[in-house]
Backbone and ligand atoms as CSV (ligand in chain L), in Angstrom:
chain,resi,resn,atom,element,x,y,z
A,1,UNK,N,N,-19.923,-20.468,-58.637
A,1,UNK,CA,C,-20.471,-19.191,-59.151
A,1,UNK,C,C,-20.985,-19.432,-60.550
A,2,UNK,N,N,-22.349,-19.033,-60.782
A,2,UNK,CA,C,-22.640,-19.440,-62.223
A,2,UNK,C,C,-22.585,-18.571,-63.033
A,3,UNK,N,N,-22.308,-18.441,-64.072
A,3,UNK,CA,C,-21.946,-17.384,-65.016
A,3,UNK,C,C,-23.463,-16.527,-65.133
A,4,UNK,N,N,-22.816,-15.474,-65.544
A,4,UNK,CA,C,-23.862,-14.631,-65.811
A,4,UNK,C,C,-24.687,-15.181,-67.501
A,5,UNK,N,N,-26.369,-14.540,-67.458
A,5,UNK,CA,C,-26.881,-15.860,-68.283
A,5,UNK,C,C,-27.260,-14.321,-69.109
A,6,UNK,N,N,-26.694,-14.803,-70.933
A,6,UNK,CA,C,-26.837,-14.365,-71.589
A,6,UNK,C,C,-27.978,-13.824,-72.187
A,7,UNK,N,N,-29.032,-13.164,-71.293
A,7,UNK,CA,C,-30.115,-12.848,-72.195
A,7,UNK,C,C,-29.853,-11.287,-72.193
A,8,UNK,N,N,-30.163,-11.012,-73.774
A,8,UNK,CA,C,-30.295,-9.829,-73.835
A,8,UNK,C,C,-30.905,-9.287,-75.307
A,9,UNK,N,N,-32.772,-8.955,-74.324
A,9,UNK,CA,C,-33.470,-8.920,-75.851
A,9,UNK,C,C,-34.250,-7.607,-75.548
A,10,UNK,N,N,-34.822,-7.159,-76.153
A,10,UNK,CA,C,-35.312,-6.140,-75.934
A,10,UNK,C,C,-36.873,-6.073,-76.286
A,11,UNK,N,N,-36.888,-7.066,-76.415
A,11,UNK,CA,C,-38.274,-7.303,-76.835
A,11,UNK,C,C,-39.446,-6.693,-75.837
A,12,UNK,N,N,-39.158,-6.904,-74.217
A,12,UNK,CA,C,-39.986,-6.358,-73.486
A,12,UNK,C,C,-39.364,-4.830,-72.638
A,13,UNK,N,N,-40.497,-4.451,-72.444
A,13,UNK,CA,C,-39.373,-2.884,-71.994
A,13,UNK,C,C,-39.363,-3.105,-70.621
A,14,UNK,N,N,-38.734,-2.864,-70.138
A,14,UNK,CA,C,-38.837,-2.163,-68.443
A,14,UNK,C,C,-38.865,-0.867,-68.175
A,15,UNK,N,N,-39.527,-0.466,-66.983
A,15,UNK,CA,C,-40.113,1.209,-66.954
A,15,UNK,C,C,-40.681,1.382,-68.222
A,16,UNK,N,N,-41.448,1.054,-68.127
A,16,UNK,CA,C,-42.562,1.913,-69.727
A,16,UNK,C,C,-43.658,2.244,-68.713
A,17,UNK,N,N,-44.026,3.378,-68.861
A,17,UNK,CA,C,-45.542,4.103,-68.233
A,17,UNK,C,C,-46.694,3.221,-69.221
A,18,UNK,N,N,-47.559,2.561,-68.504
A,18,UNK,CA,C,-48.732,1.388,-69.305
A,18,UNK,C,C,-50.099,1.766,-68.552
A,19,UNK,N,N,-50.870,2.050,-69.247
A,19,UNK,CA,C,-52.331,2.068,-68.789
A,19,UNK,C,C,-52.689,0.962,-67.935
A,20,UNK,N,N,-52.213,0.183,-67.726
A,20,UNK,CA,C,-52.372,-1.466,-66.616
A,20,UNK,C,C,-52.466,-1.296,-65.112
A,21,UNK,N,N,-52.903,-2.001,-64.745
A,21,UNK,CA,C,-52.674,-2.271,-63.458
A,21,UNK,C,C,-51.140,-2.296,-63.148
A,22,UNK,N,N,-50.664,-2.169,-61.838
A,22,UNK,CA,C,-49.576,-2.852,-61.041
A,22,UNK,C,C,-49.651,-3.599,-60.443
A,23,UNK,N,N,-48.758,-4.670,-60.283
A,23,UNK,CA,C,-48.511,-6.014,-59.403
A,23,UNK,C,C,-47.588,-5.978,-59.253
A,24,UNK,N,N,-47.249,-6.434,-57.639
A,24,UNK,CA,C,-46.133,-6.068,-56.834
A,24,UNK,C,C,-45.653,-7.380,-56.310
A,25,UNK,N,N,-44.159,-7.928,-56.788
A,25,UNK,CA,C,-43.714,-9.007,-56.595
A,25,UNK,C,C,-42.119,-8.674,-56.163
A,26,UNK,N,N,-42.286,-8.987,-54.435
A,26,UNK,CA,C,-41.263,-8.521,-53.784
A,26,UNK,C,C,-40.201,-9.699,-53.887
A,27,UNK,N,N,-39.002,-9.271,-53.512
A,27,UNK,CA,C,-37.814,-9.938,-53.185
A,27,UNK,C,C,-37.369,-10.188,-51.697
A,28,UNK,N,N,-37.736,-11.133,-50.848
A,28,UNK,CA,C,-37.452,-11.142,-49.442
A,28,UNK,C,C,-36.469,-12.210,-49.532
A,29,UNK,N,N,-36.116,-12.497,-48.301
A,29,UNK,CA,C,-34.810,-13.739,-48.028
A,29,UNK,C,C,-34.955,-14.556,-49.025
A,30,UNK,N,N,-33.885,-13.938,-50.357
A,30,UNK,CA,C,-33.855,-14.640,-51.318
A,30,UNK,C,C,-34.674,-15.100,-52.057
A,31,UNK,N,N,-36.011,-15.024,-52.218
A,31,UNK,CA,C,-37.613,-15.431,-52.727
A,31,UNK,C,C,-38.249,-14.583,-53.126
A,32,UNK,N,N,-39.051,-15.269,-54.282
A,32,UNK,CA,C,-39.904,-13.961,-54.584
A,32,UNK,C,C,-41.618,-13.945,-54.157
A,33,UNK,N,N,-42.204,-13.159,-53.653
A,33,UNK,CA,C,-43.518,-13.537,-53.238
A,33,UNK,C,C,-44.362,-12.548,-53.782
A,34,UNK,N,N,-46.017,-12.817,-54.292
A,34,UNK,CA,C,-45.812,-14.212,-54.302
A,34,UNK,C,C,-44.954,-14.879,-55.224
A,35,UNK,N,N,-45.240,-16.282,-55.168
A,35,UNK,CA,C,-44.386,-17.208,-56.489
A,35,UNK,C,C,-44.902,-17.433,-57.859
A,36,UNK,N,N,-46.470,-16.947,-57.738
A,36,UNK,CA,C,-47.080,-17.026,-59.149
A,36,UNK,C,C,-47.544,-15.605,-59.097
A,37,UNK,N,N,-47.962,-15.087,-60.275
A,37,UNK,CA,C,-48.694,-13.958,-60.244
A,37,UNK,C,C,-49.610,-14.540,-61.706
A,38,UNK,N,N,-50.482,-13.437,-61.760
A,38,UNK,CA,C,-51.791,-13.502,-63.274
A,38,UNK,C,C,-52.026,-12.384,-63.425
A,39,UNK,N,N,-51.574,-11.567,-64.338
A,39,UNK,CA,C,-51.447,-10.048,-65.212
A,39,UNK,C,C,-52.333,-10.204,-66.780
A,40,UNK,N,N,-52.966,-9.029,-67.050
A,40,UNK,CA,C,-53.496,-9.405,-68.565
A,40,UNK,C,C,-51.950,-7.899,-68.643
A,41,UNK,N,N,-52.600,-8.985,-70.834
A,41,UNK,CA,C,-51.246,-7.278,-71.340
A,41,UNK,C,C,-51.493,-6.320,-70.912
A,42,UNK,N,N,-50.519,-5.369,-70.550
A,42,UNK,CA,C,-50.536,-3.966,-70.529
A,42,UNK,C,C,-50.295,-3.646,-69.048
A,43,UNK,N,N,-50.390,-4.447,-68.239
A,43,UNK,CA,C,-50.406,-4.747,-66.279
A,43,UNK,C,C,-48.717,-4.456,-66.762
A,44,UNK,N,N,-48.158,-3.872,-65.169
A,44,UNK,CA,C,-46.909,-3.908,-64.863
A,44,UNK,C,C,-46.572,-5.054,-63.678
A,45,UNK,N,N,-46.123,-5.363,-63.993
A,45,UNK,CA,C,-45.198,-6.413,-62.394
A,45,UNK,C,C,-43.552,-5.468,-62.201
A,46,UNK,N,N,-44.490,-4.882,-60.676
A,46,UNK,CA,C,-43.126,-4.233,-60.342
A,46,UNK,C,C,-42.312,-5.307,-59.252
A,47,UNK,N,N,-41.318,-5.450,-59.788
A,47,UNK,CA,C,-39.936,-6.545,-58.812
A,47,UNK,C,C,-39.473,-5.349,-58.020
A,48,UNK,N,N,-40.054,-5.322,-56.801
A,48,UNK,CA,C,-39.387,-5.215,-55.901
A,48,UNK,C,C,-38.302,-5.638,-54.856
A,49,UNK,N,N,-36.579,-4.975,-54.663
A,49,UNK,CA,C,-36.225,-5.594,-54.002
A,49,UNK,C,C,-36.466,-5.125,-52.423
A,50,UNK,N,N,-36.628,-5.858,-51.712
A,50,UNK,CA,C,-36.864,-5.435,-50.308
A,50,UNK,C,C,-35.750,-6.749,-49.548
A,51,UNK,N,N,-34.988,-7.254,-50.521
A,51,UNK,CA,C,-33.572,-8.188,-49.618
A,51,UNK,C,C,-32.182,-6.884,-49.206
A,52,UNK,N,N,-31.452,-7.501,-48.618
A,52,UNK,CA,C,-30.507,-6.995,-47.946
A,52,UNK,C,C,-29.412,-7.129,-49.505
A,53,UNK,N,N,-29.635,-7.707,-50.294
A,53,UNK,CA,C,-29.128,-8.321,-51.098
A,53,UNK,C,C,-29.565,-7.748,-52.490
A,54,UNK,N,N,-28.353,-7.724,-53.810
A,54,UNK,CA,C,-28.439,-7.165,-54.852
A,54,UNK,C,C,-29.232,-8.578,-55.653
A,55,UNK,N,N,-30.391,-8.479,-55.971
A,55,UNK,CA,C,-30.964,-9.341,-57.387
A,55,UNK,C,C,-30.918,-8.798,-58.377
A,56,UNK,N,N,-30.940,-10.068,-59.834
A,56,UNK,CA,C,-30.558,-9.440,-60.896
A,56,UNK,C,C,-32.160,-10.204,-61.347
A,57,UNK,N,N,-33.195,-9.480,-61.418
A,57,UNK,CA,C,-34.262,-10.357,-62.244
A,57,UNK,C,C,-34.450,-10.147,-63.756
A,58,UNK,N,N,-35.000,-11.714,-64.252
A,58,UNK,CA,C,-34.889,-11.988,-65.698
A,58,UNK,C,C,-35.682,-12.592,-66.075
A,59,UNK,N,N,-36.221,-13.076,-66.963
A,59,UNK,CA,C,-36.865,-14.166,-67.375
A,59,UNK,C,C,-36.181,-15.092,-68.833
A,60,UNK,N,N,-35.821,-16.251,-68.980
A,60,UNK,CA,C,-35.358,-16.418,-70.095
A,60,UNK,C,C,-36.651,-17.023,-71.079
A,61,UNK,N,N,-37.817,-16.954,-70.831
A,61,UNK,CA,C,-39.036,-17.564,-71.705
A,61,UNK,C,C,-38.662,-16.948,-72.894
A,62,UNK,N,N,-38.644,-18.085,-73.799
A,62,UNK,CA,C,-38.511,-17.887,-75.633
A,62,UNK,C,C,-39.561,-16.392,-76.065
A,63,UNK,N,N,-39.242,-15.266,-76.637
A,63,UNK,CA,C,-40.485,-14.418,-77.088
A,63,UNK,C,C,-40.911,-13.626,-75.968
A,64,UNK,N,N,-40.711,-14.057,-74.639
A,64,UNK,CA,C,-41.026,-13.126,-73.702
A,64,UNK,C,C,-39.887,-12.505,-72.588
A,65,UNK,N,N,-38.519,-12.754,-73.317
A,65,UNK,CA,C,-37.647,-12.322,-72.330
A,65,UNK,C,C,-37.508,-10.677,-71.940
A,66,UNK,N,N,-37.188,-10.845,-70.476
A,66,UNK,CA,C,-36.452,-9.583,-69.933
A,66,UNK,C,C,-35.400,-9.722,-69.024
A,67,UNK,N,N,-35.000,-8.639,-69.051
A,67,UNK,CA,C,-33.923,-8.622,-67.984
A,67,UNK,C,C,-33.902,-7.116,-66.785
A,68,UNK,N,N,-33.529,-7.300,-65.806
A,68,UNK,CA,C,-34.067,-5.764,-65.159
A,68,UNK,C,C,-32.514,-5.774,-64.842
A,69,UNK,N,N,-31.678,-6.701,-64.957
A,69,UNK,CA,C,-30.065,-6.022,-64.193
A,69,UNK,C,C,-29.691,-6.012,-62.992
A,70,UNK,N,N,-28.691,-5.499,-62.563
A,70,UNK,CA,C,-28.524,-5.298,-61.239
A,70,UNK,C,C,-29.376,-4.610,-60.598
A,71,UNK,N,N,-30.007,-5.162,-59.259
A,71,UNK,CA,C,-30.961,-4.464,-58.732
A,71,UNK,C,C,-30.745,-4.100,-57.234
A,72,UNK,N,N,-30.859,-3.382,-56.716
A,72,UNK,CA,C,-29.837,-3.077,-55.501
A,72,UNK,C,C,-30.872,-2.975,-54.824
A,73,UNK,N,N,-30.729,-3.245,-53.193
A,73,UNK,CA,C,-31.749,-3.227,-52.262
A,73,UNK,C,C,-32.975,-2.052,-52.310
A,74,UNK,N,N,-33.986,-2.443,-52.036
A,74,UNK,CA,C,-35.080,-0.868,-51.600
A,74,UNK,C,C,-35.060,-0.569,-53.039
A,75,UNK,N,N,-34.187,-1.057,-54.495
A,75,UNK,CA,C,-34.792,-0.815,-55.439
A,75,UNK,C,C,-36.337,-1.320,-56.124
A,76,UNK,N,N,-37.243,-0.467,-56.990
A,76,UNK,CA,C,-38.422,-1.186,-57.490
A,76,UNK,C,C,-38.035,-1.486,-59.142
A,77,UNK,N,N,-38.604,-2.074,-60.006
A,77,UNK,CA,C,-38.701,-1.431,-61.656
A,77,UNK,C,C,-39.687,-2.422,-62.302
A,78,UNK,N,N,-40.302,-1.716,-63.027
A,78,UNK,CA,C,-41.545,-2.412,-63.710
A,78,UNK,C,C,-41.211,-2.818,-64.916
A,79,UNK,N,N,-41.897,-4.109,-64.846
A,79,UNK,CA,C,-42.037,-4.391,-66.446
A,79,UNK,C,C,-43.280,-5.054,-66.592
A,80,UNK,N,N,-43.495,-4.358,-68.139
A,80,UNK,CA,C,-45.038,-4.674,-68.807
A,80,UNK,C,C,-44.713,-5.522,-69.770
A,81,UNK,N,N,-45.807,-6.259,-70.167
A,81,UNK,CA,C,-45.848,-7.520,-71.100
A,81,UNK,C,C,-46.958,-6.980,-72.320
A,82,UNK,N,N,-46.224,-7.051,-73.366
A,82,UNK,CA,C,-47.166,-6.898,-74.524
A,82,UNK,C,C,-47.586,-7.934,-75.362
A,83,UNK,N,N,-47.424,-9.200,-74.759
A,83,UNK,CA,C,-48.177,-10.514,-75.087
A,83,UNK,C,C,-48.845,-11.674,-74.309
A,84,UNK,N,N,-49.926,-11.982,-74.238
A,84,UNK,CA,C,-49.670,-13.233,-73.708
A,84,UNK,C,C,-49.103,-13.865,-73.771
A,85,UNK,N,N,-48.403,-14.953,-72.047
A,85,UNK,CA,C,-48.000,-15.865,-72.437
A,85,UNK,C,C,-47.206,-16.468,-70.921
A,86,UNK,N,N,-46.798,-17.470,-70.849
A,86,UNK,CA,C,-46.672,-17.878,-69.430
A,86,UNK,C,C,-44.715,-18.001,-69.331
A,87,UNK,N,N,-44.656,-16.821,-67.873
A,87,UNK,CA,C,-43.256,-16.728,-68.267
A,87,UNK,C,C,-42.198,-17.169,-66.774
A,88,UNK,N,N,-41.579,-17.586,-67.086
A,88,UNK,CA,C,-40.144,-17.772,-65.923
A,88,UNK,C,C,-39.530,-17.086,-65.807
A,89,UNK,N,N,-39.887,-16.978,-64.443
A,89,UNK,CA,C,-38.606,-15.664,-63.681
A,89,UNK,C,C,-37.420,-16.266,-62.927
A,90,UNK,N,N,-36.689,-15.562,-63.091
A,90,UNK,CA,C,-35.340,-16.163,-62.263
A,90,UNK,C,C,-34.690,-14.555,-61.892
A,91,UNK,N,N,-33.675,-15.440,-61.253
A,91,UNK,CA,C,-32.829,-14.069,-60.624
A,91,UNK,C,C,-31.098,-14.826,-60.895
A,92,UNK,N,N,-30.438,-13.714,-61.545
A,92,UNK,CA,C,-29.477,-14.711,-62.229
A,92,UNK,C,C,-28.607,-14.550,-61.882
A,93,UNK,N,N,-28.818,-14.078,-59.922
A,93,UNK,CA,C,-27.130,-14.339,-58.863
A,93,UNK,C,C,-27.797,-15.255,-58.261
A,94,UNK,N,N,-29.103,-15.504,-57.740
A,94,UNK,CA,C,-29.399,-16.602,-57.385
A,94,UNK,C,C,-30.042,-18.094,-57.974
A,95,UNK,N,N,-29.524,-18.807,-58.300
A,95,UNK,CA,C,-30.429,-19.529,-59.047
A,95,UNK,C,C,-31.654,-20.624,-58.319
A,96,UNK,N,N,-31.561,-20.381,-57.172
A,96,UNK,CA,C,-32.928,-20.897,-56.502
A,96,UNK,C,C,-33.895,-20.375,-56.378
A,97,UNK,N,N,-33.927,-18.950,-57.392
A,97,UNK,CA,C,-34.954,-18.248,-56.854
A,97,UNK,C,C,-35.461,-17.919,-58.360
A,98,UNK,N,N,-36.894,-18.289,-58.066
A,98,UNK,CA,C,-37.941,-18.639,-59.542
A,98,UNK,C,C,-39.269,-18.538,-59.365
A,99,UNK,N,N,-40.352,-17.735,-60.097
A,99,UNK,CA,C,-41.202,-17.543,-59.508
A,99,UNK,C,C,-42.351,-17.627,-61.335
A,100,UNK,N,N,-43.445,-17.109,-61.149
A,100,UNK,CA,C,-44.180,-17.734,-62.667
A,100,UNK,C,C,-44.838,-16.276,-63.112
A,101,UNK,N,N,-45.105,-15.791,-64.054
A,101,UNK,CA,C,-46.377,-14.930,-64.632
A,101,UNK,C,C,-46.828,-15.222,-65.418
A,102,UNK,N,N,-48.027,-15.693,-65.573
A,102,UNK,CA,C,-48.980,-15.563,-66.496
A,102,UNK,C,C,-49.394,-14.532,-67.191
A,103,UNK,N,N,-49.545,-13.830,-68.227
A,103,UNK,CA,C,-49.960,-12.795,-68.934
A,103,UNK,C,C,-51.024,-13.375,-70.161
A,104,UNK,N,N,-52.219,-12.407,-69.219
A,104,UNK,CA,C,-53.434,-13.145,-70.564
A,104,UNK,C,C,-54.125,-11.801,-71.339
A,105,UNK,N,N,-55.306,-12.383,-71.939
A,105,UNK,CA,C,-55.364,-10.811,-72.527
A,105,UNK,C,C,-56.830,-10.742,-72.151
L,1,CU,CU,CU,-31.261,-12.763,-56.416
């Protein structure tokens, strides 16, 4: 069991209402699809879970971290990026599961 991973910044919001587009990056058998996405600032990437299973999605990228928490099945929640910059996602009950965003402007 790996410990739960200490990020906790606030730097990016989750649920913020953003003039952006949405992009929709689901959670299926453990994976996230797709595995890359390309957002300019101000776009939301909503993590959808659609697993049977609770994900916790995060990203630990230096300057661009988030965290969305426990996320319980059939849950959605958005998060917007107010910088460019190329970020790692993880899910931090699973650690095989990792996916990329790009955020340009
Ligand atoms: Cu997970």
């Amino acid at each position: 069991m790996r410990s739960a991973v200490g990020v906790i910044c606030a730097a990016l919001m989750v649920t913020t209402p953003a003039a952006g587009a949405d992009v929709v990056v689901v959670q299926r058998n453990k994976t996230f699809a797709p595995s890359e996405v390309q957002v300019k600032v101000g776009d939301r990437v909503v993590f959808a879970n659609e697993d049977e299973v609770t994900h916790n999605v995060y990203s630990p990228t230096p300057g661009l971290e988030f965290q969305i928490r426990s996320q319980q099945p059939g849950q959605s929640d958005a998060v917007s990026f107010s910088k460019p910059g190329a970020l790692e996602v993880r899910c931090a009950i699973h650690p095989k599961m990792t996916m990329r965003v790009t955020v340009t402007r």
